[in-house]
C-alpha positions as CSV (number, residue, x, y, z in Angstrom):
1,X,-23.5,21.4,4.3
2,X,-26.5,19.2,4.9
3,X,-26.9,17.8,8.4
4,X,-26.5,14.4,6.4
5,X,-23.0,15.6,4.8
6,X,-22.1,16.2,8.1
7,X,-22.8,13.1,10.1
8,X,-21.1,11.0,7.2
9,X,-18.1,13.1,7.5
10,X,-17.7,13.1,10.7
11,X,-18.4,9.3,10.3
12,X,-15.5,8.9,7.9
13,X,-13.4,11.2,9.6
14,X,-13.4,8.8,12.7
15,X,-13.1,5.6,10.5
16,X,-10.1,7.1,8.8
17,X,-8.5,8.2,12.1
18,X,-8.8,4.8,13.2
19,X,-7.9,2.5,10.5
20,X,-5.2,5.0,9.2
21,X,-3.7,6.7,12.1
22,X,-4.3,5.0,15.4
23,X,-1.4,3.1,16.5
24,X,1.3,3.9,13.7
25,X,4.0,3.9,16.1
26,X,3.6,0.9,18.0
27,X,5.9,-0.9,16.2
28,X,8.5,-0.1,14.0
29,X,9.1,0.5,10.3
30,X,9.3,-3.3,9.0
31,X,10.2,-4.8,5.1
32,X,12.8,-3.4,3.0
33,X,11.2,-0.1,1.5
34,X,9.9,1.1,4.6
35,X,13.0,2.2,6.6
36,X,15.0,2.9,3.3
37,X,12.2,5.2,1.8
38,X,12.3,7.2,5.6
39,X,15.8,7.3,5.6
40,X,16.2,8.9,1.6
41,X,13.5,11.2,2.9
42,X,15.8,12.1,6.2
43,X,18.9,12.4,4.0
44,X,17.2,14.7,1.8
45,X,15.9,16.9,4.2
46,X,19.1,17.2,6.4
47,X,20.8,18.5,3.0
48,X,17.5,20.6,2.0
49,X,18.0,18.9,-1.5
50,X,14.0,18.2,-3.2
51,X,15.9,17.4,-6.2
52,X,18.3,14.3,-5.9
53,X,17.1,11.5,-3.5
54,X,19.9,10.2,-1.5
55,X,21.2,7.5,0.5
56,X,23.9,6.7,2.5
57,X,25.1,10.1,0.8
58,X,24.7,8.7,-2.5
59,X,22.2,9.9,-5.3
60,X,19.0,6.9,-4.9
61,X,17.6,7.4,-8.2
62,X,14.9,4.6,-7.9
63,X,11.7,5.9,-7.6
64,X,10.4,9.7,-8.1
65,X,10.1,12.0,-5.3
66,X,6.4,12.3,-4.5
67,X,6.6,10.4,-1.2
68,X,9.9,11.8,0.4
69,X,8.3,15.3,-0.6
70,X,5.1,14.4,1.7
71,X,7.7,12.9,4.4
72,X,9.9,15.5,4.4
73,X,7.4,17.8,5.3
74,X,6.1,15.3,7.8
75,X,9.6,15.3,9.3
76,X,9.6,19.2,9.6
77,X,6.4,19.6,11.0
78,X,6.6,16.8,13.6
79,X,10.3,15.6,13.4
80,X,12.1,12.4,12.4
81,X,10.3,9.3,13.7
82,X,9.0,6.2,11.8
83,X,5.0,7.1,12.3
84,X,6.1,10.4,10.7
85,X,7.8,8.5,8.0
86,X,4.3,6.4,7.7
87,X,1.9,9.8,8.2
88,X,1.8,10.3,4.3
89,X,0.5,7.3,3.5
90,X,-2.3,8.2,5.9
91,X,-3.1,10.9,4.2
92,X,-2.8,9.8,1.1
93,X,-5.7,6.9,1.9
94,X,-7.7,9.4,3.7
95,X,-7.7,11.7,0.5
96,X,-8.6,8.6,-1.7
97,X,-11.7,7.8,1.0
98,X,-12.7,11.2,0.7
99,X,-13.0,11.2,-3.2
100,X,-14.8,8.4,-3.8
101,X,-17.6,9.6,-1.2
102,X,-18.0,13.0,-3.3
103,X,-18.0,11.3,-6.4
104,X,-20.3,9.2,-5.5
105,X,-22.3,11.8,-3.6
106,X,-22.4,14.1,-6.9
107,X,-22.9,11.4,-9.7
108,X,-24.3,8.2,-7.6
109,X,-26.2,9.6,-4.1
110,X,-27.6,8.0,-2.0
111,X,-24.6,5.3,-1.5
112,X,-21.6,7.5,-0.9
113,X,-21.0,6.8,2.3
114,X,-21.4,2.7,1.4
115,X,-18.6,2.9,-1.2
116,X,-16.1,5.4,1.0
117,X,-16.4,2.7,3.7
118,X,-15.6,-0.4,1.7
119,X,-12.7,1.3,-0.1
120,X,-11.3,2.7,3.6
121,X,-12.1,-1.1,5.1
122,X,-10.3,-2.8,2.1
123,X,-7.4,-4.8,3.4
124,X,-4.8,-3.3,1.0
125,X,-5.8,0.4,1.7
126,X,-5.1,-0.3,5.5
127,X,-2.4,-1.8,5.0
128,X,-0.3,0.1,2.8
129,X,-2.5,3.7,4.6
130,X,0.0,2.7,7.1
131,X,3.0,2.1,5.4
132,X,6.0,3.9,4.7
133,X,6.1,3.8,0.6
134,X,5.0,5.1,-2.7
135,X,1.6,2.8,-3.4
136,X,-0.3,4.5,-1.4
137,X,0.5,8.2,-3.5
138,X,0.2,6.1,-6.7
139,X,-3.3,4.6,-5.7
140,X,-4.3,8.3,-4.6
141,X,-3.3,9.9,-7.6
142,X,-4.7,7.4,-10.0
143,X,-7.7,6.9,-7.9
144,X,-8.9,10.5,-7.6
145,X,-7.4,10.8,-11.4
146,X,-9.6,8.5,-13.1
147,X,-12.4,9.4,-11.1
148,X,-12.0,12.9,-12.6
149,X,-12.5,11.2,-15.7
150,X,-15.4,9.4,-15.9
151,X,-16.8,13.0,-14.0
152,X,-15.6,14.7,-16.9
153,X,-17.3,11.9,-19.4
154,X,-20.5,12.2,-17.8
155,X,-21.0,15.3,-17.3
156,X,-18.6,16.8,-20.4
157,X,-17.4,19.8,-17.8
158,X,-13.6,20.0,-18.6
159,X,-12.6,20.6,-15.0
160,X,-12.7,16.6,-14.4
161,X,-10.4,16.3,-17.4
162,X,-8.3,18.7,-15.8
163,X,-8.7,17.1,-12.2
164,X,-7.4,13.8,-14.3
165,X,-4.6,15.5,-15.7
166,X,-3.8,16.9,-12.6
167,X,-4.2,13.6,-10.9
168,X,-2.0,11.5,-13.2
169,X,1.0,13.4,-13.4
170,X,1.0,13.4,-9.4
171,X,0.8,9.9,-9.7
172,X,3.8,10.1,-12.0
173,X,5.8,12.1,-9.6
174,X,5.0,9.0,-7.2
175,X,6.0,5.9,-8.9
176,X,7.2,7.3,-12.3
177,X,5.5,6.1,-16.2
178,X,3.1,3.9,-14.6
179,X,0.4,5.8,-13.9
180,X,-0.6,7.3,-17.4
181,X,0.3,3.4,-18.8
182,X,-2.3,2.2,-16.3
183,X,-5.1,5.3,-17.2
184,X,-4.4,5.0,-21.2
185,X,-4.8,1.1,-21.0
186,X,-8.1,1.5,-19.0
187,X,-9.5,4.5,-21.2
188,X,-8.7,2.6,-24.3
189,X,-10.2,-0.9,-22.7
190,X,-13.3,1.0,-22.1
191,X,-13.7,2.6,-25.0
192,X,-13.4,-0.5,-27.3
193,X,-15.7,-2.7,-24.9
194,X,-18.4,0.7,-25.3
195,X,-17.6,0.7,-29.4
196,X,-16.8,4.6,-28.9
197,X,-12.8,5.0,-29.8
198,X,-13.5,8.5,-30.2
199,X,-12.9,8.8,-26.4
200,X,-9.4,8.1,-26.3
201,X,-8.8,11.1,-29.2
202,X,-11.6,13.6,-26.9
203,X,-8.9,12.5,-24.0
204,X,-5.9,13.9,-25.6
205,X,-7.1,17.7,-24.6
206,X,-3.8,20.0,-25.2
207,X,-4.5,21.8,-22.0
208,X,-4.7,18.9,-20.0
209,X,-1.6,17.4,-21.6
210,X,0.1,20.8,-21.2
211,X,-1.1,20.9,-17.2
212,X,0.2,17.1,-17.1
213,X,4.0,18.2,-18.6
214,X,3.9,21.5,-15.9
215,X,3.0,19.1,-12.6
216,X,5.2,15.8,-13.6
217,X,8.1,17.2,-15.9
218,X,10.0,19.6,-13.7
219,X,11.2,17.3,-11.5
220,X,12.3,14.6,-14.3
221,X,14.4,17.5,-15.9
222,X,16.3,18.5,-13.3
223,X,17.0,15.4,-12.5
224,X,18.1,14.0,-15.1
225,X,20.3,17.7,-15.3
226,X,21.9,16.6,-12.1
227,X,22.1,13.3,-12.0
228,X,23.2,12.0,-16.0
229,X,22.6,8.8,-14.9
230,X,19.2,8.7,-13.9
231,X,17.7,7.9,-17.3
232,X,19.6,4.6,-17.1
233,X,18.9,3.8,-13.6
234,X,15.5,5.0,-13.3
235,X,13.2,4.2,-17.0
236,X,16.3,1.3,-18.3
237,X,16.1,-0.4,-15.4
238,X,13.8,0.3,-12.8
239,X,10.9,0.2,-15.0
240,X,11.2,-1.1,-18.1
241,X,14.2,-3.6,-16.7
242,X,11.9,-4.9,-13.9
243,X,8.7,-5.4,-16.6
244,X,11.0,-6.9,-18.5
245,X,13.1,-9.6,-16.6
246,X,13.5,-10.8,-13.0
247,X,16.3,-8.1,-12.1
248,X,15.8,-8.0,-8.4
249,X,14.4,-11.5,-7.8
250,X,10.5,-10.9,-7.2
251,X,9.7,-13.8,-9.9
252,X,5.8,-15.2,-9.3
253,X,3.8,-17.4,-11.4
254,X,1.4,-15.8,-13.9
255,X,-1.4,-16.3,-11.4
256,X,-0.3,-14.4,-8.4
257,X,-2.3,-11.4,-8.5
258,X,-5.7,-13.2,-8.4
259,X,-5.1,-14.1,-4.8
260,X,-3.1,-11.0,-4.1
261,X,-6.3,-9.1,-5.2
262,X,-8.9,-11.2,-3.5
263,X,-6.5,-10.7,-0.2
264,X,-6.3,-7.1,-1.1
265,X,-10.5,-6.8,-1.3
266,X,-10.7,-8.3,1.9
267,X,-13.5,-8.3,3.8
268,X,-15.4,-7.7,0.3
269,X,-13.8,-10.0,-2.0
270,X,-17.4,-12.3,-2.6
271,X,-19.4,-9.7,-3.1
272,X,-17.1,-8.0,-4.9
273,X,-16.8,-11.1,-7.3
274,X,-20.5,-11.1,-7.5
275,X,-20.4,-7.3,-8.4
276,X,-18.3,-8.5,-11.7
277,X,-20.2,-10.9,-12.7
278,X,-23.3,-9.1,-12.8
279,X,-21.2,-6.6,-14.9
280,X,-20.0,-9.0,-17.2
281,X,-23.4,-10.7,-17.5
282,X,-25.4,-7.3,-18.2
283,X,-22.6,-6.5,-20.6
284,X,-22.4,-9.9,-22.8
285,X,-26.2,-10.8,-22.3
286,X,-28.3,-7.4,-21.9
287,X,-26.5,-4.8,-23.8
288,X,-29.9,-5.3,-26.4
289,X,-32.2,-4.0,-23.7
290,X,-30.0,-0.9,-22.8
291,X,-28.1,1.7,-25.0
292,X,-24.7,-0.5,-24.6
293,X,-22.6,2.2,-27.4
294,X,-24.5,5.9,-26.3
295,X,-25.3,7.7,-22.8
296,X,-26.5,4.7,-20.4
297,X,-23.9,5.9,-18.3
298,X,-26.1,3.9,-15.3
299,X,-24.5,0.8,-17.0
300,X,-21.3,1.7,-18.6
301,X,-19.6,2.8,-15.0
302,X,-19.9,-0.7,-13.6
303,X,-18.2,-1.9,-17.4
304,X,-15.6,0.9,-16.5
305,X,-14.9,0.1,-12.9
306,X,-14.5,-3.4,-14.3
307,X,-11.7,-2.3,-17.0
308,X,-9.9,-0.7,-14.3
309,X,-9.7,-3.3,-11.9
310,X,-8.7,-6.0,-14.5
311,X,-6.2,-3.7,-16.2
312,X,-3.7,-3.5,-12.6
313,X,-3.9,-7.6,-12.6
314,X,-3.5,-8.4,-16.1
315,X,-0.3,-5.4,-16.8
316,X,1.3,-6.7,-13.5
317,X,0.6,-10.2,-14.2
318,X,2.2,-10.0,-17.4
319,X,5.3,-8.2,-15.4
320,X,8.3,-10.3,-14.5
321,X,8.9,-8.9,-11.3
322,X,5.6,-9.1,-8.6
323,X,5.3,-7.4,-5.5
324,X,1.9,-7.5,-3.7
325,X,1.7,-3.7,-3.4
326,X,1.5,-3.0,-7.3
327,X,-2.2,-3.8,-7.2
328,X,-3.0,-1.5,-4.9
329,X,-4.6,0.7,-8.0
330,X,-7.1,-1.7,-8.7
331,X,-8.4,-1.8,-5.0
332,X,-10.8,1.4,-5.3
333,X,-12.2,0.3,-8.1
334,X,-13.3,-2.8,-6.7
335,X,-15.6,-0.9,-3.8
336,X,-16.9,1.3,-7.0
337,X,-18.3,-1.8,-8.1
338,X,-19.9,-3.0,-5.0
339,X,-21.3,0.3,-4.2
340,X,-22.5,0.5,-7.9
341,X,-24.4,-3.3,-7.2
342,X,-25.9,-2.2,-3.8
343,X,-27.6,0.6,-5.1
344,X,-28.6,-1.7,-8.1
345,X,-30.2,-4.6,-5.5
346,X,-31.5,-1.9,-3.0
347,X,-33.2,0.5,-5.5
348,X,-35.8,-2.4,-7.1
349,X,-39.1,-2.5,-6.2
350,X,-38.9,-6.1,-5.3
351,X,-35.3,-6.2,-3.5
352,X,-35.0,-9.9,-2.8
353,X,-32.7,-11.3,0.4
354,X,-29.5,-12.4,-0.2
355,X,-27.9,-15.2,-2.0
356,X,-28.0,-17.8,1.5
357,X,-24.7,-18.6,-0.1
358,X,-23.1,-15.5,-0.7
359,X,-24.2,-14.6,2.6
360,X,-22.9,-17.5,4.2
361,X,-19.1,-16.8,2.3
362,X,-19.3,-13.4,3.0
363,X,-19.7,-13.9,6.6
364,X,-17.2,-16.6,6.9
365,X,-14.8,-13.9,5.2
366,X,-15.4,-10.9,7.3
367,X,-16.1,-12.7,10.4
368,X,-13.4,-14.9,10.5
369,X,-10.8,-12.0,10.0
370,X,-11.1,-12.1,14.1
371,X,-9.5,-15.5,13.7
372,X,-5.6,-14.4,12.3
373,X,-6.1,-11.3,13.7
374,X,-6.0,-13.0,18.0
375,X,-3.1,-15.6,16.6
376,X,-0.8,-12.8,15.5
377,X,1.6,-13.2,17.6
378,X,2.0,-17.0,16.7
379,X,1.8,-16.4,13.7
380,X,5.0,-13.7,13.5
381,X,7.0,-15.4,16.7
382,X,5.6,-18.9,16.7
383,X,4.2,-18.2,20.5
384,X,1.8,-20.5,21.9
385,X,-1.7,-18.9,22.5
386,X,-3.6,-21.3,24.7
387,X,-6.2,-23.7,24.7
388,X,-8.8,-20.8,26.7
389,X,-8.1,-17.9,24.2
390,X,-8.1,-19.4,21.3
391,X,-11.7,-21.4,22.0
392,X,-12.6,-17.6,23.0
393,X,-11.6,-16.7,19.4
394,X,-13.2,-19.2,17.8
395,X,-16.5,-18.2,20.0
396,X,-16.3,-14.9,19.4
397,X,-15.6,-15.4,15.0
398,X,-18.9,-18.0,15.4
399,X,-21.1,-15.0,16.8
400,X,-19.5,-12.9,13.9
401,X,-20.3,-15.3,11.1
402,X,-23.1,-15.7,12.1
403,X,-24.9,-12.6,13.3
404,X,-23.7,-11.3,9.6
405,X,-25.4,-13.8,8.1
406,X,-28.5,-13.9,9.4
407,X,-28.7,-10.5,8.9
408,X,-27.6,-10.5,5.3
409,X,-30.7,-13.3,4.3
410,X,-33.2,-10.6,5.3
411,X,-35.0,-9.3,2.8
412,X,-33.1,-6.0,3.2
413,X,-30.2,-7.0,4.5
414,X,-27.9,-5.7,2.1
415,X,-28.5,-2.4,3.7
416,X,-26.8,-3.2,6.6
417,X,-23.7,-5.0,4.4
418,X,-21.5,-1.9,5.2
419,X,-22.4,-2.0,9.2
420,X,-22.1,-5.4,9.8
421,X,-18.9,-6.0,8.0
422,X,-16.7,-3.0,9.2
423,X,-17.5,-4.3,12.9
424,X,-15.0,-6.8,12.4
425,X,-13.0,-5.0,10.1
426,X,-12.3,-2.0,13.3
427,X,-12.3,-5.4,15.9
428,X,-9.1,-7.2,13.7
429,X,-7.7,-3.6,13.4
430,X,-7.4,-3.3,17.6
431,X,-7.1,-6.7,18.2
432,X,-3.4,-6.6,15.8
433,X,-2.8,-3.8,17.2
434,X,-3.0,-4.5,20.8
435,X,-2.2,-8.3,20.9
436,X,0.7,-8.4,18.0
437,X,2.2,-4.9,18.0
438,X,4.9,-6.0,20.2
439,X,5.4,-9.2,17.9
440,X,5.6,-7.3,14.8
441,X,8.1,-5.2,16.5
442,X,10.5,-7.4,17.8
443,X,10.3,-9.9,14.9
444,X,9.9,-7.6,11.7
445,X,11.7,-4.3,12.6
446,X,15.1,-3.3,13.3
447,X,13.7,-0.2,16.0
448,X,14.2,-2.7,19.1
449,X,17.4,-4.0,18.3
450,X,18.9,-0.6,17.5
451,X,17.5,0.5,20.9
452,X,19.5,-2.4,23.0
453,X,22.7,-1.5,21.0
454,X,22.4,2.3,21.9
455,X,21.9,1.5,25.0
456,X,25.0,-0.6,24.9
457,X,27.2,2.0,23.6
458,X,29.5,4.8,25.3
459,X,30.0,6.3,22.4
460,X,28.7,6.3,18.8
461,X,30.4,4.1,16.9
462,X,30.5,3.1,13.1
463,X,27.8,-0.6,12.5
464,X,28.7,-3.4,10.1
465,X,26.4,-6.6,9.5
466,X,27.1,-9.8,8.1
467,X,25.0,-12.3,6.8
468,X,21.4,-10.6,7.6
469,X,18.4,-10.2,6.2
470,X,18.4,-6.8,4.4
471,X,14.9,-5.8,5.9
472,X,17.7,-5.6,9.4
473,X,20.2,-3.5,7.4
474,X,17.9,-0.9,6.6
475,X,16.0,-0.8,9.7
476,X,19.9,-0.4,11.5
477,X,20.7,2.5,9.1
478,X,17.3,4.3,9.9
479,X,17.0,3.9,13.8
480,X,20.7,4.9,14.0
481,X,20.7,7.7,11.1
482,X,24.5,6.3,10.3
483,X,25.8,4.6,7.1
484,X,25.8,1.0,7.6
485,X,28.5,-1.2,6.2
486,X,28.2,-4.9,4.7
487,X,30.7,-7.4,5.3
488,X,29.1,-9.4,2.3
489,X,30.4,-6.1,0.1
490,X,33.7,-6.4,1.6
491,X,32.9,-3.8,3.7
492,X,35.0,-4.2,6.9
493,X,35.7,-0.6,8.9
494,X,39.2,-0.3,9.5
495,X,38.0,1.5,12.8
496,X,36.9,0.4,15.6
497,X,33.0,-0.8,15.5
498,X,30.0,-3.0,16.6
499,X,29.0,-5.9,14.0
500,X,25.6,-7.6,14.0
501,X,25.3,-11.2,12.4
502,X,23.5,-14.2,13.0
503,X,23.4,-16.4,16.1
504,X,27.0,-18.4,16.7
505,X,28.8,-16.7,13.7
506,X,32.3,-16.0,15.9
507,X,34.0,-18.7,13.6
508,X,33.4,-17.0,10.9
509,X,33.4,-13.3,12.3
510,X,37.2,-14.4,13.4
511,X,38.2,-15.4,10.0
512,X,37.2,-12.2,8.4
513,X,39.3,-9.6,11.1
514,X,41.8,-11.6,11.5
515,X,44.3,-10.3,13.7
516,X,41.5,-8.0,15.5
517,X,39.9,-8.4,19.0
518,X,36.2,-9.3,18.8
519,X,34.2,-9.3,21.9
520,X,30.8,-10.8,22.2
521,X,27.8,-8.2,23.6
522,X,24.6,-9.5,23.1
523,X,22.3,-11.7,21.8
524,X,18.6,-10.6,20.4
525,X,16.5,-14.0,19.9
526,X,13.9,-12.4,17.8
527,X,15.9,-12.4,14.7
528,X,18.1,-15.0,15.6
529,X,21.2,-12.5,15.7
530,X,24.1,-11.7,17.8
531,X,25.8,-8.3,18.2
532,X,29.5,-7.9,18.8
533,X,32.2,-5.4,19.1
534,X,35.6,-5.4,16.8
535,X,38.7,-3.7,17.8
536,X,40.1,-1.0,15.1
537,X,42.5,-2.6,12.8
538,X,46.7,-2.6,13.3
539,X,48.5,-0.4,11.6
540,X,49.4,-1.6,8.2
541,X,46.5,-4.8,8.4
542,X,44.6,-5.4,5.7
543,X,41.5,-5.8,7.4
């Protein structure tokens, strides 16, 4: 290892454990997925089942197993918490950092370390590094996958093809058919924009096809053995039913992903843009002055990392049901492109300065992250931040914007892109962190409410909800590790048990126990709910 290798892996190391890892447990797991995901992974783990996934003891044939695998070893090694639940995902991103540095290091040196630190800064990769759920294995998988590809087309060694194989069918086992749709449709975009169809047949390699079916298959097949249903609930509906029609209600207009990509690019999005155009401008206006159908594999990689970031937008676009995580895939090939167009600018004789207008958005973008970042906690609770700090903020995302700027107009001031933008990338990291962790918590996640009604209790008792968000529901059932029932289901326990439900509900909460004593414990303002406890049911009520 070369003193160089070194100080850039200790470099990424310490971004990685930063953006990734630092702070995953100050607050708690927050959406729907997140504390559902955890808790399948607890439920199979506490039965030592790898096979079925389960909930509420009942078979949760959604999604494959790839991420409750990874957290229930997570759980074992470190035990049941919700940054253990998130740890995979951590992993996962650092994994995907990792590979696009080597890549790059082998077949594109000299800016490995640029393109590992845009795709670790990218706003969707820190995000979803440090969520619990299965984009972050997908993007892993097909990341490292397809990377193994274009290895294996330049450089015609079969171990890349097998490294994609390999790659693919892991990304299979973590979000099911959707990985080898997304690879074939890239491959066979690429290989009709570079006139050389031959690639998609040279792709179909019987080993790698065979090492694909021994990695992904297993799992589907036993299954499907145990579970005759799965099948149904798993390719019917879960994938083809939610390409198909709006079964779950995540309907978004056509356009969606263009913003939810630009967001996802984030601090890189302009330069990123400007990484595409070049592409498409070299690719409709130059091909004459380069070998556009042969080995000008200096060119065609920018035309590939361009297939596979459109492909994600325009095969989820085209998807009736849209949820901003599905475009997660198309993230790392977006810092491909920009590494592929700094080494481009940076290796001519007569590198000019900047665009002053890319500069200027650029800077504006990555500096003014600072801006949402100190207003978090307004932003999630609606709390007042002060005239002082947020003139301080405003100050301190001028001297950002600005310093960025000036710096990028220099006549090599694109060498510096990568330093000056992950400053305020690792400063809007600390600043949520430390300023809207607590927010997050008591607003988005169920942890601090489940912790005032243990606190509450003498003794465990059965929860019910009514009438709350189902983000709550599943938060409840994880921070407890107890069945939750659903008065909306008509799910009232005949026992004796504690009910949450929104703010001045006793009206209603009267009506549906009838005949039972209801007392009133607490009130969490937060979420705008109330907690009470309801006496077990007469003998012979209905209720």
């Amino acid at each position: 290892m070369t003193n160089r290798t070194r100080t850039d892996s200790l470099l990424l190391a310490g971004f990685c454990a930063f953006l990734f890892l630092y702070g995953l447990a100050q607050f708690g797991l927050i959406g729907a997925d997140e504390p559902r995901y955890a808790q399948v992974a607890r439920e199979m783990l506490e039965r030592h089942d790898w096979i079925t996934p389960v909930l509420g003891g009942q078979p949760w044939l959604e999604k494959p197993p790839l991420y409750y695998w990874q957290a229930m070893i997570s759980y074992r090694v470190f035990g049941v918490s919700d940054w253990a639940a998130r740890l995979p995902s951590a992993v996962d991103a650092s994994f995907l950092v990792l590979a696009v540095y080597f890549f790059l290091r082998r077949f594109r040196p000299g800016f490995e370390l640029d393109g590992a630190l845009i795709a670790a800064s990218s706003a969707g990769i820190v995000g979803y590094a440090r969520a619990a759920s299965m984009d972050m294995a997908l993007a892993a998988g097909f990341t490292i996958g397809m990377l193994g590809w274009w290895a294996w087309r330049e450089s015609s060694q079969r171990i890349f093809l097998a490294i994609f194989y390999g790659f693919i069918a892991l990304g299979t086992l973590a979000k099911g058919p959707i990985a080898f749709c997304l690879a074939a449709a890239v491959i066979v975009l690429y290989a009709a924009g570079a006139r050389e169809f031959r690639l998609v047949l040279k792709t179909l390699w019987l080993p790698g096809i065979l090492l694909f079916c021994a990695i992904a298959m297993p799992w589907f097949l036993a299954v499907q053995a145990r579970n005759p249903e799965f099948f149904r609930v798993f390719i019917l509906e879960q994938n083809l039913g939610r390409f198909s029609k709006d079964l779950y209600h995540h309907i978004e207009p056509f356009w969606y992903y263009l913003p939810v990509t630009a967001l996802a690019l984030v601090p890189w999005t302009v330069f990123v843009i400007a990484a595409v155009v070049q592409r498409a401008h070299w690719w409709w206006g130059k091909r004459s002055r380069a070998d556009g159908t042969g080995r000008d594999f200096e060119n065609q990689f920018g035309v590939f990392a361009c297939c596979w970031l459109i492909v994600p937008v325009v095969f989820f676009s085209v998807s009736q049901s849209k949820l901003p995580g599905y475009i997660l895939p198309a993230v790392p090939a977006g810092a491909l492109l920009l590494a592929d167009y700094l080494r481009r600018h940076l290796e001519q004789a007569d590198a000019k300065p900047t665009a002053t207008g890319l500069a200027a958005l650029h800077a504006l973008l990555a500096g003014g992250l600072v801006v949402p970042a100190c207003l978090i906690a307004y932003i999630v609770q609606h709390r007042p931040s002060g005239e002082r700090p947020m003139l301080v903020t405003l100050a301190v995302a001028f001297v950002l914007c600005a310093g960025i700027a000036l710096t990028l107009v220099r006549r090599m001031g694109l060498r510096m892109l990568r330093f000056v933008t992950v400053i305020p990338v690792l400063l809007t990291v600390g600043i949520v962190l430390r300023l809207g962790a607590v927010s997050l918590d008591q607003a988005l996640s169920a942890r601090p409410l489940a912790m005032e009604i243990a606190a509450i209790e003498t003794h465990p008792l059965p929860l019910a909800v009514y009438h709350v968000r189902r983000e709550l529901e599943y938060g409840l059932t994880f921070y407890r590790n107890r069945l939750t029932f659903n008065y909306d289901w008509g799910a009232v326990p005949p026992e004796e048990h504690l009910l949450v439900a929104p703010e001045n509900s006793q009206a209603e909460i009267a009506k549906l126990v009838a005949g039972r004593r209801v007392s009133y414990l607490g009130h969490y303002p937060a979420q705008r709910v109330d907690y009470y406890w309801v006496a077990a049911a007469r003998a012979g009520s209905t209720h």
